[in-house]
C-alpha positions as CSV (number, residue, x, y, z in Angstrom):
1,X,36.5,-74.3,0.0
2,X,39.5,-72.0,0.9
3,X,38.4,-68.5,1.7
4,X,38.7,-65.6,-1.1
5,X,41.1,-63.0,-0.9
6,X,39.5,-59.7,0.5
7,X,42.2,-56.9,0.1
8,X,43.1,-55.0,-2.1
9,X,47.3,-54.7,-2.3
10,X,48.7,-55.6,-5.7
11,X,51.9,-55.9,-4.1
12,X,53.6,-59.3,-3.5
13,X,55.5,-57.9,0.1
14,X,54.4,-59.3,3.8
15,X,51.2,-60.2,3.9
16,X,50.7,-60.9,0.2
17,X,50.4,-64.4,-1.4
18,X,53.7,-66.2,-2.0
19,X,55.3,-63.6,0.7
20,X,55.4,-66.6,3.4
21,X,57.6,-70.0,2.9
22,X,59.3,-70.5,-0.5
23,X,58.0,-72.5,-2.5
24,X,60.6,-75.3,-4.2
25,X,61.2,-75.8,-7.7
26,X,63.6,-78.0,-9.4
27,X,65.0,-77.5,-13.3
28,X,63.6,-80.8,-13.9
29,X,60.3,-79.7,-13.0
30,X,60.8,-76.6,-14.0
31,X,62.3,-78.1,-18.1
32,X,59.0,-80.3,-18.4
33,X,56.5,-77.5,-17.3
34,X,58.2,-75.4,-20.3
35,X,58.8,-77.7,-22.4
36,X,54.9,-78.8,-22.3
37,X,54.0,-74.6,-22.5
38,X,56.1,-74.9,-25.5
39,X,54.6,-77.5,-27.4
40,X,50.9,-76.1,-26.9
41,X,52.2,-72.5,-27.9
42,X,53.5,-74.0,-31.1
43,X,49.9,-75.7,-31.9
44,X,48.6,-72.3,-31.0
45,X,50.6,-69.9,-33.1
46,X,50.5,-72.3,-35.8
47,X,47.4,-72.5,-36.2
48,X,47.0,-68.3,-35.8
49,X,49.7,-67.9,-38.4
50,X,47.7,-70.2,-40.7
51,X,45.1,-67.7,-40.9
52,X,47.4,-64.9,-41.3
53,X,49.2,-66.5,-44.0
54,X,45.2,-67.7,-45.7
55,X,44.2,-64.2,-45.4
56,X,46.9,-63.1,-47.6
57,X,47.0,-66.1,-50.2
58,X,43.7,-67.7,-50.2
59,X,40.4,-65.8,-47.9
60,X,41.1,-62.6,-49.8
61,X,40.1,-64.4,-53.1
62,X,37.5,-67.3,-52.0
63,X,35.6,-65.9,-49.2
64,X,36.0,-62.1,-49.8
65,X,35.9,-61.5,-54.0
66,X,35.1,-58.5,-54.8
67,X,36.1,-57.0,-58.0
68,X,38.4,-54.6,-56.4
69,X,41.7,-56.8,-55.0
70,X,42.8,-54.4,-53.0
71,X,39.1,-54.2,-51.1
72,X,39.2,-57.9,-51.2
73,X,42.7,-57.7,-49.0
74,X,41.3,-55.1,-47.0
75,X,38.3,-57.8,-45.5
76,X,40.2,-60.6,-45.4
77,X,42.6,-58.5,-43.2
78,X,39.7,-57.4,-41.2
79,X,38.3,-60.8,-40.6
80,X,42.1,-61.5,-39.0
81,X,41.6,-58.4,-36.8
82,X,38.7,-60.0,-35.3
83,X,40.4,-62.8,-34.1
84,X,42.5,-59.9,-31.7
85,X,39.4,-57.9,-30.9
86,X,38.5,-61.4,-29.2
87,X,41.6,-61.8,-27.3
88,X,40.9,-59.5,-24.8
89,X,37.5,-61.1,-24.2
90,X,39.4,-64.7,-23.9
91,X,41.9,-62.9,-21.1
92,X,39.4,-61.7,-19.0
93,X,37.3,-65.6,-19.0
94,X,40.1,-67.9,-18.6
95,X,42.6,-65.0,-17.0
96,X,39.5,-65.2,-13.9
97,X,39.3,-69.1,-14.0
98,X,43.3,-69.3,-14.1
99,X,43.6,-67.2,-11.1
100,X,40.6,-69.1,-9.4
101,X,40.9,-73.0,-10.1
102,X,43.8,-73.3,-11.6
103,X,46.2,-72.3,-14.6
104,X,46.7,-76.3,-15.8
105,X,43.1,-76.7,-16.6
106,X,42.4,-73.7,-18.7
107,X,45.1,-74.8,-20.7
108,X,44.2,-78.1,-21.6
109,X,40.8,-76.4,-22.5
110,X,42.3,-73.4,-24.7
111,X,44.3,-75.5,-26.6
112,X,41.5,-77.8,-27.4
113,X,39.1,-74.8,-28.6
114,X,42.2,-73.4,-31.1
115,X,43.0,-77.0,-32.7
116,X,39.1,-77.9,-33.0
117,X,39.0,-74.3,-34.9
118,X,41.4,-75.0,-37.0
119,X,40.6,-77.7,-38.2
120,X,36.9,-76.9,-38.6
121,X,38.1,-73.5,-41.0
122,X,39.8,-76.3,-43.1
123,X,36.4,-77.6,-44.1
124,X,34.4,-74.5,-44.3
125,X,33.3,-74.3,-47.8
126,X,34.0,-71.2,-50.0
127,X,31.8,-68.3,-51.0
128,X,31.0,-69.9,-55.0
129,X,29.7,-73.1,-52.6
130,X,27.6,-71.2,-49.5
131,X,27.3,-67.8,-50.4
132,X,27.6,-64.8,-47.7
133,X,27.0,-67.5,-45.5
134,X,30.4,-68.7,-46.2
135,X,32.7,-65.1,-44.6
136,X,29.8,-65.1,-41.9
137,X,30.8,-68.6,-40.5
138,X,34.6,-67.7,-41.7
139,X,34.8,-64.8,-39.3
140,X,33.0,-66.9,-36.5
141,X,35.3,-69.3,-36.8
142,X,38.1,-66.6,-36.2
143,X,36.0,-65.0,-33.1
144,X,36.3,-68.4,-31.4
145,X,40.1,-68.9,-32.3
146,X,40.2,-65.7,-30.4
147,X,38.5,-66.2,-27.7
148,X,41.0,-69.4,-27.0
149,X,44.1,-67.6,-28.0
150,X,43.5,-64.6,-25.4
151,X,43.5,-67.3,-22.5
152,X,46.6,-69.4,-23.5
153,X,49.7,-67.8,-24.0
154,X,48.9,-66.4,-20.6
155,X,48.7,-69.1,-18.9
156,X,51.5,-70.7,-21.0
157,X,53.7,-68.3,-19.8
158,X,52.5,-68.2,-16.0
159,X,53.0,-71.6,-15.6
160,X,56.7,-71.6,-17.1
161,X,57.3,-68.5,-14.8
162,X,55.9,-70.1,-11.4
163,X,58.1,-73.8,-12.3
164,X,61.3,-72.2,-12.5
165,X,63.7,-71.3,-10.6
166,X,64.2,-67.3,-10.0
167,X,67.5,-67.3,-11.4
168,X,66.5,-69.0,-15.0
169,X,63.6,-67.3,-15.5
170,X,64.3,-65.9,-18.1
171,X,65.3,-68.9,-20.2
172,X,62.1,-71.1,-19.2
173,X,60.4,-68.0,-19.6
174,X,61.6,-67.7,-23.2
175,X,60.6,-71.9,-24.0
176,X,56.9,-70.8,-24.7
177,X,58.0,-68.1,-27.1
178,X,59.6,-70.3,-29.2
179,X,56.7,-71.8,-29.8
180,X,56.2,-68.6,-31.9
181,X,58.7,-69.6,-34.6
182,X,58.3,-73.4,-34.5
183,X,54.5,-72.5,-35.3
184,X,55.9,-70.3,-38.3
185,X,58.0,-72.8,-39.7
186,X,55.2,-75.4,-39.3
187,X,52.3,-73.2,-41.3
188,X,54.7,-70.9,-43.4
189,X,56.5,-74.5,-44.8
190,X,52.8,-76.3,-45.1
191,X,51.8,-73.6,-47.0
192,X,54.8,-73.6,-48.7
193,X,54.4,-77.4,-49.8
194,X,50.9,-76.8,-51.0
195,X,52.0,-73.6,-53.1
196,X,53.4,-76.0,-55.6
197,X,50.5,-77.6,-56.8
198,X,49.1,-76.1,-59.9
199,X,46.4,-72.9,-59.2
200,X,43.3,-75.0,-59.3
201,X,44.2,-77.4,-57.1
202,X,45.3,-75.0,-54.4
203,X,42.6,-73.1,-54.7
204,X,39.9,-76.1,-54.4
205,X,41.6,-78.5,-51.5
206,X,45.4,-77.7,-51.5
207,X,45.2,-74.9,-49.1
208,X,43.1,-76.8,-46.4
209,X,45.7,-79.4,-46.2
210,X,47.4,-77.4,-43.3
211,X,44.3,-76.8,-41.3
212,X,43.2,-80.4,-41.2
213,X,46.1,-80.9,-39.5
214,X,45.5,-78.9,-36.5
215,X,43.5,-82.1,-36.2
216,X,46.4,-84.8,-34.9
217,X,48.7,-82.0,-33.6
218,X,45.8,-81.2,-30.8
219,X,45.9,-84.9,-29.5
220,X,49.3,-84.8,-29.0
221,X,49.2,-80.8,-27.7
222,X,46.3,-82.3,-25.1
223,X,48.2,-85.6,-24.0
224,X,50.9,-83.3,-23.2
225,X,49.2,-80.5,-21.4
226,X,47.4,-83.6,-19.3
227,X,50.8,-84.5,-18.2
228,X,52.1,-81.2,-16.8
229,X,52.2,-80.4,-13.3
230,X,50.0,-77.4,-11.7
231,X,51.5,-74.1,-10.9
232,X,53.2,-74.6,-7.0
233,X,52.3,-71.3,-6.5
234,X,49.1,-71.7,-7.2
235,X,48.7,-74.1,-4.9
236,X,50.2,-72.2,-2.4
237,X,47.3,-70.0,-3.3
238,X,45.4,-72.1,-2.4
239,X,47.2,-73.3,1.2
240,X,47.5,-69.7,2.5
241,X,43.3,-68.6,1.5
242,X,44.9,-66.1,-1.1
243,X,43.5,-66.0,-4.0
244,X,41.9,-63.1,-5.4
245,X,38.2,-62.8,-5.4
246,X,37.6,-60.9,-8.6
247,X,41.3,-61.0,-10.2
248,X,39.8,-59.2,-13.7
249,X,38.8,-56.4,-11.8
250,X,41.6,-56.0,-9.1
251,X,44.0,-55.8,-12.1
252,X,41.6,-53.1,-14.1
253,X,41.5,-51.1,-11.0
254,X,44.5,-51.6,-9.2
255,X,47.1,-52.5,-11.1
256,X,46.3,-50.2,-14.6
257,X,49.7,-48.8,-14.9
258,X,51.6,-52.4,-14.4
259,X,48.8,-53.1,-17.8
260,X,49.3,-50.3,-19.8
261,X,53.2,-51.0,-19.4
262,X,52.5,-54.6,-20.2
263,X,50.8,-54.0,-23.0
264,X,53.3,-51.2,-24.5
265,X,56.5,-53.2,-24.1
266,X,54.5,-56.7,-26.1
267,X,53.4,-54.9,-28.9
268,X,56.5,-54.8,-30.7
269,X,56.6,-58.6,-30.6
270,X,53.2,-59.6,-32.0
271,X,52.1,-55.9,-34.2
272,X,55.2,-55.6,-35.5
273,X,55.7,-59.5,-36.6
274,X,52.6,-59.1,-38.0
275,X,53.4,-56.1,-40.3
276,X,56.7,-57.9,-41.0
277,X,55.0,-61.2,-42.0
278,X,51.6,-61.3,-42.7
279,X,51.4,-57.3,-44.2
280,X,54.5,-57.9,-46.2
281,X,53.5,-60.9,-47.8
282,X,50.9,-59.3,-48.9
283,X,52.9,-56.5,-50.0
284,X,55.4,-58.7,-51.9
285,X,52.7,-60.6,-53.6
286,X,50.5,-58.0,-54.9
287,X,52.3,-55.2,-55.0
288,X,56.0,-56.1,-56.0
289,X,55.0,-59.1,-57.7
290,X,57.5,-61.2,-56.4
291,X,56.3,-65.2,-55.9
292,X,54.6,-66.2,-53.1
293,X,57.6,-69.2,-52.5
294,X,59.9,-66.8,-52.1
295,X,57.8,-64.4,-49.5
296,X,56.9,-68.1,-47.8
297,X,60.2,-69.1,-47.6
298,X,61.9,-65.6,-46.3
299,X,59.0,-66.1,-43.2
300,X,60.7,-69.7,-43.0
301,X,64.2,-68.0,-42.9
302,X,63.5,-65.4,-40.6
303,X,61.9,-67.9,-38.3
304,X,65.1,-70.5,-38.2
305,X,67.0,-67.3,-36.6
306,X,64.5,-65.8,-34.7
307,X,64.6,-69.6,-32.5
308,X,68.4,-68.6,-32.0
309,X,67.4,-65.4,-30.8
310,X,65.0,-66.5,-28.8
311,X,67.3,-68.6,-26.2
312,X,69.7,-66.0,-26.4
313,X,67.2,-63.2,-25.5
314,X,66.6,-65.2,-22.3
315,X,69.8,-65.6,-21.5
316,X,70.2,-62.3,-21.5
317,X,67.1,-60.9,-19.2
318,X,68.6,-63.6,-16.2
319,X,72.0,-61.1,-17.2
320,X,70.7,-57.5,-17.9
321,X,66.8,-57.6,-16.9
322,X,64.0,-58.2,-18.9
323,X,63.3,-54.3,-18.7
324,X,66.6,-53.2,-20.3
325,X,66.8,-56.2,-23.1
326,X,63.0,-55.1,-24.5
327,X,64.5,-51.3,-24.6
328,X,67.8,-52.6,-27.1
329,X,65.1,-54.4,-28.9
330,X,62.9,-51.6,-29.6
331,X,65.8,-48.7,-30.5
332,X,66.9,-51.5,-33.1
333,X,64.2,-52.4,-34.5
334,X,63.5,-48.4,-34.8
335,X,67.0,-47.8,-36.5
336,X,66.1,-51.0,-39.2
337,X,62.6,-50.2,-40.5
338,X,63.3,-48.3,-43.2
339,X,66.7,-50.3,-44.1
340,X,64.3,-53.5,-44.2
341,X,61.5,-52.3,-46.3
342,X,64.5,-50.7,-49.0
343,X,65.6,-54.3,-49.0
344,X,62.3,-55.7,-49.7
345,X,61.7,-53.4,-52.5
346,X,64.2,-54.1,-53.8
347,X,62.7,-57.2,-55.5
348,X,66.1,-58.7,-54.9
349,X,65.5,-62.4,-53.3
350,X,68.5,-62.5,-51.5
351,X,67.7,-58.7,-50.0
352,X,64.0,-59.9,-49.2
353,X,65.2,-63.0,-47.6
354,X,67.6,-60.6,-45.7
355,X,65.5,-58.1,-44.7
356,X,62.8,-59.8,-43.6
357,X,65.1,-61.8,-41.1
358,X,66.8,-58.7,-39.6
359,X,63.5,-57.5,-39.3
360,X,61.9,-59.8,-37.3
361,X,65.1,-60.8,-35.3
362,X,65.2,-57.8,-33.7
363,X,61.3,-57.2,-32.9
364,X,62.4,-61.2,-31.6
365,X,64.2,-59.8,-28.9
366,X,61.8,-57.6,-26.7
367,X,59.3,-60.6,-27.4
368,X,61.8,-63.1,-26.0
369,X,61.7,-61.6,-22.9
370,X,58.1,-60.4,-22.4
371,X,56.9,-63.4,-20.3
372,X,59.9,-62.7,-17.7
373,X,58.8,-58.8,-17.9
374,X,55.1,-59.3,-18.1
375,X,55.5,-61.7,-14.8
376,X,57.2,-59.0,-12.6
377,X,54.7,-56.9,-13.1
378,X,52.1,-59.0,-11.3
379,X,52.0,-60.9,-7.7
380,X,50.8,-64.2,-8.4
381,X,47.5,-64.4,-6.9
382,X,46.7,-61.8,-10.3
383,X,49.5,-62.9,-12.3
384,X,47.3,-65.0,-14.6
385,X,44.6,-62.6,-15.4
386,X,47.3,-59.5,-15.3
387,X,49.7,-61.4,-17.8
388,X,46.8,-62.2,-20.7
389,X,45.2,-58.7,-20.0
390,X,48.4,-57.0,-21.0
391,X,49.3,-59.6,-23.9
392,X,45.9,-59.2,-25.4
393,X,45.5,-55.2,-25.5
394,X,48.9,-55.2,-27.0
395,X,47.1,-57.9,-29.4
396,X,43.7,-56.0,-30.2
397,X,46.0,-53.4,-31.7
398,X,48.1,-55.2,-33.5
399,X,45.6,-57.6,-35.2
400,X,44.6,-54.0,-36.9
401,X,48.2,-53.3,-38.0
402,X,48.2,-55.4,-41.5
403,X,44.9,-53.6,-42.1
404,X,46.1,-50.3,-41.5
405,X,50.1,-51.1,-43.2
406,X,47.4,-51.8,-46.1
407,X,45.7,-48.6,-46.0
408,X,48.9,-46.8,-45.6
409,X,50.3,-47.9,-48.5
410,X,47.6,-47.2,-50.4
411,X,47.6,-43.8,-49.1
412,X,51.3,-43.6,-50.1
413,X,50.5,-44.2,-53.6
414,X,52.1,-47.8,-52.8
415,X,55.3,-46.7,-51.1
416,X,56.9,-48.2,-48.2
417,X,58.0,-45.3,-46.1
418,X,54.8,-45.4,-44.2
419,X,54.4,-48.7,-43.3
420,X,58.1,-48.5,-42.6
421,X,57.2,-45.2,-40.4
422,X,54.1,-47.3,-38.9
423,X,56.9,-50.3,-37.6
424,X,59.6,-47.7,-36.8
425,X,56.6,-46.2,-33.7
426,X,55.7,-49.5,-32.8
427,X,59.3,-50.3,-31.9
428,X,59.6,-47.3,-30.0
429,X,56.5,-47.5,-27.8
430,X,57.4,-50.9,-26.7
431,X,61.4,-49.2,-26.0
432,X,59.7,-46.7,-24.1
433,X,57.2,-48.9,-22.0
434,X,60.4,-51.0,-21.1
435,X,62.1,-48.0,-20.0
436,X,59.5,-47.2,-17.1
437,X,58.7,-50.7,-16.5
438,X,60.5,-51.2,-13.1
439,X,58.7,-48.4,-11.6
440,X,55.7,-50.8,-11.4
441,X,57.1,-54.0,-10.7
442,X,55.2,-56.1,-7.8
443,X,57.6,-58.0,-5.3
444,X,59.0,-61.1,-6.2
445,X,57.2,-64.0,-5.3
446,X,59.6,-66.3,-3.1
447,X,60.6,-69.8,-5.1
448,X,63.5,-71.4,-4.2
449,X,65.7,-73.5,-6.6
450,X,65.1,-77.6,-5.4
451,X,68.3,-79.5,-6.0
């Protein structure tokens, strides 16, 4: 067995692993590796958006009735929120055991635990069937979805990064996150289809249509994921006795900054997608009484041009830098907060539709480039553990933020300005962690472009 790593340098310079030969990539290589983190990071954020999207139509009424609807909201939320406070726990197990044996088998395995989830919440019988027993196994569920998520868009994005070539980066880099949007479109338009059955029949068996089919989608998520090549750097890891020994703690103690950075300049991406989906379809529903097609269908709008903006944003990081792209993001989104929300109150559909896609467009362009920044924060021998660890404190906060845009707005007497207010400092926390984030990037590991 190769020897553990022993120091202590977070660095990537002389002496550090992937500091001695390059290692080659190709863009053939490097297009299948993200085209493979793509397609398991739409299963996975399709299936987590199904339960966002369930919380606000369907768990807040069958698994959490109460007599008050907006206490009903309020759990159903907080059963979502779980799912983050898990994340962290998933990036420390599989962020140790990608760093150790490998970032290609944790995959296979996260992705198997999310679409085995998924599907098992679309049997799960409702509160009138099992009683309490019913949110008890509910939330479980979520805890386990969790778990799996905090380990795989980590590795998703590790393994893009250590395929491609320096100078395209940022475009692999950007192929897992459009997994993002593909997963919205696939659970926002089955949810959308199964909206337009009559009440009963939603309610009863309509609804679990989409989770059932987390089913199929796994076997072809795994079969793909079976397919993809490990990280070379990783295995170079592995040639030069390099690995870290303890990776979880070498990034706690060591490299804390390069994680609170991390963390600050993804939490626009994922907290304030959240507000803007999940919390505003609940908003829209229940609050402005607008239909819950036309909320569904401004999420599937908003995702069509968030794809765009997507490719574009990683185009730009290989031009400008990750570090300057997720600051633009996060002064826009700032300066369209309040301009959104006066859109959606509007009650207008064409203004909804409109406001929720400028929205999340620009909160799309920080996220487009977070696996580029995230990875040049961390050498690769921690790059695994340091990449999830960031990602998933960002996420423990913002699977809170529907819960408290919710209690916000109740505060305001049911106004928008402060879960406007609430979106406006989440953009600016992740423009300011971009801002200092090349004080704390590690040294590039050293991949050179196969032809």
């Amino acid at each position: 067995m190769a020897e553990d790593r022993k120091d202590e340098r977070v660095d990537g310079g002389p002496g550090d692993p992937g500091a001695g030969s390059a290692v080659a990539v190709s863009d053939a290589d490097a297009r299948t590796v993200a085209f493979g983190a793509f397609v398991g990071t739409a299963l996975e954020w399709y299936d987590f958006f199904l339960y966002g999207t369930a919380a606000a139509l369907v768990f807040n009424r069958l698994y959490f009735a109460t007599d008050d609807a907006v206490v009903s909201t309020l759990a159903a939320f907080a059963s979502f929120a779980v799912g983050f406070l898990a994340r962290p726990l998933g990036a420390v197990v599989f962020g140790h055991l990608g760093d150790r044996i490998g970032r290609k088998r944790c995959l296979i395995v996260t992705v198997t635990m999310i679409g085995l989830v998924t599907g098992l919440i679309g049997a799960l019988p409702d509160f009138l069937t099992i009683g309490i027993a019913a949110p008890v196994l509910l939330t479980l569920l979520r805890l386990l979805q969790g778990v799996a998520v905090g380990g795989e868009w980590g590795g998703a994005i590790t393994l893009a990064v250590e395929h491609a070539p320096p100078e395209r980066r940022g475009r692999y880099a950007a192929m897992p996150q459009i997994g993002s949007p593909i997963g919205t479109l696939l659970s926002s338009g089955a949810f959308l289809a199964v909206a337009q059955l009559p009440p009963a029949s939603f309610d009863t068996w309509g609804w679990r249509i989409p989770f059932l089919a987390a089913f199929p989608l796994l076997a072809v998520a795994v079969w793909l994921r079976r397919r993809v090549e490990e990280s070379p750097l990783f295995e170079q890891l592995l040639a030069e006795d390099a690995r870290a020994s303890s990776p979880v703690r070498e990034v706690l103690v060591r490299a804390w900054p390069q994680l609170a950075v991390g963390a600050g300049t993804t939490l626009l991406g994922v907290g304030g997608f959240y507000l803007i989906t999940t919390f505003v379809i609940s908003y829209g529903t229940s609050r402005l009484d607008l239909p819950r097609s036309l909320m569904l269908g401004a999420t599937l709008v908003a995702a069509v041009v968030e794809i765009g903006v997507l490719i574009l944003g990683g185009r730009l990081a290989e031009r400008f830098g990750a570090w300057r792209v997720t600051v633009a993001g996060g002064v826009a989104s700032a300066l369209v907060a309040f301009p959104a929300f006066w859109l959606i109150d509007s009650r207008s559909a064409a203004a909804v539709i409109i406001g929720v896609t400028v929205a999340t467009a620009l909160l799309s362009v920080p996220y487009a480039v977070s696996g580029a920044l995230l990875s040049e924060l961390f050498p690769p021998h921690l790059r695994y553990s340091g990449v999830a660890l960031s990602a998933n404190l960002a996420g423990v906060v913002s699977g809170f933020v529907p819960l408290v845009a919710t209690a916000l707005l109740a505060a305001g007497g049911g106004s928008s300005v402060l879960p406007a207010l609430l979106l406006a400092g989440i953009a600016l926390v992740t423009a300011g962690s971009g801002a200092v984030a090349p004080r704390f990037f590690a040294a590039g590991d050293r991949v050179a472009a196969r032809t």
